[in-house]
N, C-alpha and C positions, 0 to 999 in steps of 0.2 A: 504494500500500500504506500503510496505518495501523497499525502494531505496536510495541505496545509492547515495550522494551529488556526483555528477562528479567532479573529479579536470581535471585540464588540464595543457597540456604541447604542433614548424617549420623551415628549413635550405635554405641558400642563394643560391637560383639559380640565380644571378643579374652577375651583369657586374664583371669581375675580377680586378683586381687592377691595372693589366697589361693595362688594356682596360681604366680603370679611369685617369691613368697617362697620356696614348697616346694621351687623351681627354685635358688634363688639359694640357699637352704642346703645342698642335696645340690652344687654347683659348689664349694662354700667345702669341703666335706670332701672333695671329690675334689683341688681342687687347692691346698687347704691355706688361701687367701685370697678373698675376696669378688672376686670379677672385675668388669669393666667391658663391656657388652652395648650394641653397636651397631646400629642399625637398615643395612642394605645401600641405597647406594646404587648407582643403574645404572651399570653399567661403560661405554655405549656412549650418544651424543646419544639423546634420549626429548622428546616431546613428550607434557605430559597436554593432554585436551581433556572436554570433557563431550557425549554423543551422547545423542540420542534413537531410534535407532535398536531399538528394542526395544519402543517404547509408553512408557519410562519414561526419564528423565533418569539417567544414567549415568555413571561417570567413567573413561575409558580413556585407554592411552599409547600410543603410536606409536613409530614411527621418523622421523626428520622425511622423509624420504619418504616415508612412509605407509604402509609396509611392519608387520609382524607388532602389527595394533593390538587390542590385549588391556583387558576389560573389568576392572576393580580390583575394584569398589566391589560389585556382584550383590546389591542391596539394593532393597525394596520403595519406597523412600521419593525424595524426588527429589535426588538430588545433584550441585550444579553448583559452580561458579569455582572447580575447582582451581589454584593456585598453589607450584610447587616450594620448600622449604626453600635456601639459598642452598648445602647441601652435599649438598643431591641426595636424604637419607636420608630424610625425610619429603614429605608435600602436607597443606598446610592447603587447606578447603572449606566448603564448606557443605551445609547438607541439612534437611532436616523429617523425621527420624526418630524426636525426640525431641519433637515438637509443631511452635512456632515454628520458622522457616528461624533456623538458627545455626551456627556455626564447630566444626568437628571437623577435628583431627588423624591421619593411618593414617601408618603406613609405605609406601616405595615402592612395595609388592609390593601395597597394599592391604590388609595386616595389620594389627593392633595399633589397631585404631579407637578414637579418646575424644575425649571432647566438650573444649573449651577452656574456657567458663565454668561454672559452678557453679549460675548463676540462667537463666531463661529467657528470654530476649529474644530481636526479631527482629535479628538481626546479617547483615550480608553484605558485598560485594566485600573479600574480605580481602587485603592484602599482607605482605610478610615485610621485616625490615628484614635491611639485610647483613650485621648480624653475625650472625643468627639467634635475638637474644635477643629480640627484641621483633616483635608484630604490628601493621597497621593493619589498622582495617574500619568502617564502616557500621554506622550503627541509625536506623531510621525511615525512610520513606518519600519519594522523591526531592527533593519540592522542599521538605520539612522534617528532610531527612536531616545528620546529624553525624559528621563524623568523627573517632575515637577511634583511641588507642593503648594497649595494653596491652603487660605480657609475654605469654609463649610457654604459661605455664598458667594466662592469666587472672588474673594479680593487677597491683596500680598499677596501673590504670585513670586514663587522663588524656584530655581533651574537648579536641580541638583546634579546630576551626573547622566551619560550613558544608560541607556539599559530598558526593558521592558518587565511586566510582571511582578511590579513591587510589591511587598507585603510589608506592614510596617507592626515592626515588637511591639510586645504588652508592657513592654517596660518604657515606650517611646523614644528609646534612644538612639534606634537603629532600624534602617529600613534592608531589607532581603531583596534581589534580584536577580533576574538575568542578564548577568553582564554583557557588554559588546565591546567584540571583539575581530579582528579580518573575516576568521575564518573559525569562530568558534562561540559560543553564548555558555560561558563559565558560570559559577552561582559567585554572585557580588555580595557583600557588605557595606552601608553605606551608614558611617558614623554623624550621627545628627546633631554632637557636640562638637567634634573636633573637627570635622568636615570633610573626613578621609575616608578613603574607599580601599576594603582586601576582596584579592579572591579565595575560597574554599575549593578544594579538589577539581581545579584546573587541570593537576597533571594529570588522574585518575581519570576525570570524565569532565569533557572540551564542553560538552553540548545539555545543558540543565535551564528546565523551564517548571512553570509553577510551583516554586517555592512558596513555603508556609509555615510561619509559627506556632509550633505549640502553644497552648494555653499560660504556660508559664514562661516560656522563651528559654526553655532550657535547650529543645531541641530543632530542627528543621525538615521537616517533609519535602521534598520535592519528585518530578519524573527525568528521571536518565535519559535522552532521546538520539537516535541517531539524525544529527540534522543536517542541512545546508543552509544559506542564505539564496534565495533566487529571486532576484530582480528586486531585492529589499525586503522579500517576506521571508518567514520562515518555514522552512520544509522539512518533514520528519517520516521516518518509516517504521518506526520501533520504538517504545515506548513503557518505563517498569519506575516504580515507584521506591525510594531509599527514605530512610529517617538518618541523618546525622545528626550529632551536637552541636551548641550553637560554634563552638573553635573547631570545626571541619575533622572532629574528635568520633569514634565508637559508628564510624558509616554500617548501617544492615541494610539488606534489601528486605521491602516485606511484602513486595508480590514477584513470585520466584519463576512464573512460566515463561521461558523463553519464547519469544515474537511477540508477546504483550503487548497490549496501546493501554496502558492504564496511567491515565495523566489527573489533573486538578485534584489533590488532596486536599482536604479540610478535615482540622481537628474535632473529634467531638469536644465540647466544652471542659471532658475532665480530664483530657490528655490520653486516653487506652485506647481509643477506637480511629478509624481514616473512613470515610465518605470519599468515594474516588470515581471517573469513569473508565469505565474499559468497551471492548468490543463484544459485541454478541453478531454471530452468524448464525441465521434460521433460514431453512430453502433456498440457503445462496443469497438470500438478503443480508447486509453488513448494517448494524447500528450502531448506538451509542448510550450506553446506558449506565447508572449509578449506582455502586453496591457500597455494601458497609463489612468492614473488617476490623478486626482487631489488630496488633501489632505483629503480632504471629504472620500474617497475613493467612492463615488456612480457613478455609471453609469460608468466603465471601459470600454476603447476600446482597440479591441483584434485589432493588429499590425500585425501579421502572422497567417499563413492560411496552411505552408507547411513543414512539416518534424516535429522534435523538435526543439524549437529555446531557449537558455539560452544567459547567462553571458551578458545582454545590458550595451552599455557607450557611455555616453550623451557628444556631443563636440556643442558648437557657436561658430565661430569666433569673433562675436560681442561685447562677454566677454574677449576679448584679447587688452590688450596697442596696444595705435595706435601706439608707437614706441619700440616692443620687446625688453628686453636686449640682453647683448649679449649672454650671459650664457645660452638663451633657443633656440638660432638659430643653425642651426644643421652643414651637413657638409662643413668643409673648404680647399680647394684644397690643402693650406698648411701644414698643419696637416697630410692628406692623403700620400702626399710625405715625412713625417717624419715617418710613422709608415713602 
């Protein structure tokens, strides 16, 4: 097989501003003061993933067993890499709904859809930092791809280094990537105090994409891939999933079948379990579909049965302060009538 890696890239059909204000006046006369309007997080573990099952790239949640999965997004355009907010309330994505593939904001439920930046660019793989006030993402095309940090509504905009596929620690200090390189995509490190960049098992293995932190940032998931660069994207044939340390320390494989395509790792919240895709061939049909493993990697369970399904993100609520700061609580009616 020769397929290239999908990247992805969705616009605000929600309530107008005009409708949010009229809402937040009649609240202040009913209950005498300007209230504060939260977005709902899920009450119960939820997995987003992006499925094709319909003809079109889509963005639904599951159960991380795979139980009651519900589409969000029900939009013409293509929406993929959702990634949870670190308190569950929101998923940043992407999509082409608004031309170029770029970064959009909904609520959990799929609600409340809007774009992050203001200008049009191609932006994609986006991450969340932990405190929720800041994003990472992509712009440009793999092997001239930059990775960028911004806030949460697109402003200070700052250019970090090379690379695609960021993932950014639970510790905030450090962002994970695929590095770039002539003729190779290394796994990067990119220091967010000191402003310095290593690579991990360069010499061992040239070609590593979707990197992810563990829950505690002790260790790093990512898939081994046999790749190339062709015409700036990136191309792979072969595809198997490793856990190292966060110091390129104790490398295991933990999906062991040779010709594998099993890529996108995501930690379950308590660090024992991987959410990953791999290939299913039925009748000579080839899919793509999401199982769940333990560290072992034996006995994987396939999670989806319909369409292609990529890019999984593992949310608990149960891993959340019983008292939020305030820095990760979303919109405030006050705010809203200042912009």
């Amino acid at each position: 097989m020769n397929r290239p890696i999908i990247t992805s890239c969705s616009e605000n059909r929600g309530l107008s501003k005009l409708t949010i204000l009229s809402f937040a006046v009649s609240a202040f006369f009913v209950f005498g003061s300007i209230s504060t309007i939260w977005a709902q997080a899920p009450m119960t573990e939820k997995v987003v993933f992006t499925s094709y099952r319909d003809g079109n790239a889509e963005i639904y949640t599951m159960n991380p067993d795979g139980s009651k999965q519900v589409n969000l997004t029900r939009n013409n355009a293509a929406d993929y890499d959702p990634v949870w907010a670190p308190n569950g309330e929101q998923i940043l994505f992407v999509s082409d709904r608004d031309g170029p593939f770029d970064l959009y904001v909904m609520d959990a439920d799929g609600s409340s859809v809007h774009k992050v930046f203001g200008s049009r660019e191609f932006r994609w793989n986006p991450t969340w930092s932990p405190d929720g006030r800041k994003i990472g993402y992509v712009q440009g095309k793999e092997k001239d791809s930059i990775i960028y940090v911004a806030t949460i509504k697109g402003g200070l905009v700052e250019r970090l280094t090379n690379g695609f596929m960021p993932s950014w620690s639970p510790d905030g200090r450090e962002i994970v990537f695929s590095a770039v390189s002539p003729n190779s995509a290394p796994l990067g490190v990119f220091n967010l105090r000191t402003r310095t960049k290593k690579t991990l098992l360069s010499n061992k293995m040239p070609w590593i994409v979707s990197p992810a932190w563990s829950p505690r940032g002790s260790k790093i998931a990512f898939s081994q891939i046999d790749g190339k660069f062709n015409q700036g994207f990136l191309e792979w044939t072969r595809a198997n999933i490793y856990v190292v340390n966060r110091d390129g320390a104790g490398l295991h494989q933990i999906i062991k079948n040779e010709g594998a395509v099993a890529m996108d790792p995501t930690w379950s919240p308590q660090g024992d379990e991987l959410i990953y895709i791999d290939a299913v061939i039925r009748a000579g049909h080839f899919s793509m579909h999401l199982f769940r493993t333990d560290l072992s990697g034996h006995s994987p369970t396939q999670l989806t049965h319909d369409g292609d399904n990529y890019d999984p993100d593992w949310f608990d609520p149960t891993t959340l302060d019983v008292s939020p700061s305030e820095h990760l609580l979303t919109t405030v009616w006050g705010k809203i009538k200042a912009d």
